[in-house]
C-alpha positions as CSV (number, residue, x, y, z in Angstrom):
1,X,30.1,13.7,-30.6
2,X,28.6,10.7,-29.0
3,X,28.4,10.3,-24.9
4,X,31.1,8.0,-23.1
5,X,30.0,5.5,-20.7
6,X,31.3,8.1,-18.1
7,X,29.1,10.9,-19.5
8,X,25.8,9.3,-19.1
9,X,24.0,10.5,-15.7
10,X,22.4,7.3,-14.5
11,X,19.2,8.7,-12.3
12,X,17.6,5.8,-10.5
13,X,13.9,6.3,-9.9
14,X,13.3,5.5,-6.1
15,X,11.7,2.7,-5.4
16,X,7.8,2.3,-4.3
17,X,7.2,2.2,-1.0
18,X,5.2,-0.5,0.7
19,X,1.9,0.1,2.5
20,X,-0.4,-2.0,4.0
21,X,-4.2,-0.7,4.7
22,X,-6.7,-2.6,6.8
23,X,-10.4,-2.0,6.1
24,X,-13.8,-2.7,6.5
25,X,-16.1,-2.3,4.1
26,X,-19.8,-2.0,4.5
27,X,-22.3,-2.4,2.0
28,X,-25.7,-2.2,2.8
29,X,-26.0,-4.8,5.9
30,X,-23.1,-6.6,4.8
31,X,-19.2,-5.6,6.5
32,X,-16.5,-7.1,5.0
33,X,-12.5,-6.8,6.9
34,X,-10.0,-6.2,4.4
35,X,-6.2,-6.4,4.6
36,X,-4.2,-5.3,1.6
37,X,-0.5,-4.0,0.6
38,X,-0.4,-0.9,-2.1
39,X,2.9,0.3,-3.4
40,X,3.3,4.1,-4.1
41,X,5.4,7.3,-3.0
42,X,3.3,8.7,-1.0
43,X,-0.2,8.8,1.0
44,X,-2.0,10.4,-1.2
45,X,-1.2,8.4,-4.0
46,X,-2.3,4.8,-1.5
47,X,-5.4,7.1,-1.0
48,X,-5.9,6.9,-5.1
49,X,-4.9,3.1,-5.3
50,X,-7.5,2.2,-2.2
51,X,-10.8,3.9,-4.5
52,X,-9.2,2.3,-7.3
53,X,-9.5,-0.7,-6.0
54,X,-13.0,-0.1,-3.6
55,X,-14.7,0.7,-7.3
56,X,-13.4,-2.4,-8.7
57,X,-14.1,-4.5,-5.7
58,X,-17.5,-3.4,-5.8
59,X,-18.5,-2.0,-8.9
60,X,-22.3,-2.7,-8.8
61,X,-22.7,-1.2,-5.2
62,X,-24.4,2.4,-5.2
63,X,-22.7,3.1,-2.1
64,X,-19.9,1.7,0.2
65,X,-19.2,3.0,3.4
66,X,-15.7,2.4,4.6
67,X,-13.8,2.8,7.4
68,X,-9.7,2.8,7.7
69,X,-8.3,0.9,10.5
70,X,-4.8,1.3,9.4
71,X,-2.9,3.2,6.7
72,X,0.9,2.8,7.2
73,X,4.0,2.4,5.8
74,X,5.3,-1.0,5.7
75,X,8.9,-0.9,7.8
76,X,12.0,-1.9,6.3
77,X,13.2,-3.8,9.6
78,X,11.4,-5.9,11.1
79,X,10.8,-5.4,14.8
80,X,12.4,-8.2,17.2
81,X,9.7,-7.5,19.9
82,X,7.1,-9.3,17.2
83,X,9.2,-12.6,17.3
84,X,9.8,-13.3,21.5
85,X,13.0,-14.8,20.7
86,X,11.4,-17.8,18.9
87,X,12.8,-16.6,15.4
88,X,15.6,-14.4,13.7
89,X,13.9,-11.9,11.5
């Protein structure tokens, strides 16, 4: 017996959540400020996405030290305070 449209169980994967990291990245004498947006569930998983993309970034390097200025979750409203009045988010 085949499923009716009723019968199905539609499961919705939730969507990724939006972080934005700010880094610097130092290798040897040179520093370089980073600002980029990773989607995934959870930290650990930006944590993965951030080497990901350091190794790719700078593949030839022997070592890179880095230091995270900001790891956080991008909010879904955006906060008035940010716009004095001049816009309507």
């Amino acid at each position: 017996m085949t499923n009716t449209w009723e019968d199905i169980a539609w499961e919705e994967e939730a969507p990724l959540k939006e972080w934005v990291v700010e880094y610097i990245a130092k290798v040897e004498s040179t520093s370089v400020h980073h600002l980029t947006v990773i989607y995934a569930e959870e930290m650990d998983d930006v944590q993965r996405q951030l080497m990901d993309e350091l190794r790719s970034t700078y593949f030839e390097a022997a070592e890179i030290e880095v230091t995270v200025l900001r790891m956080e979750e991008v909010e879904t409203e955006a906060n008035v305070a940010h716009f004095n009045g001049a816009f309507t988010p």
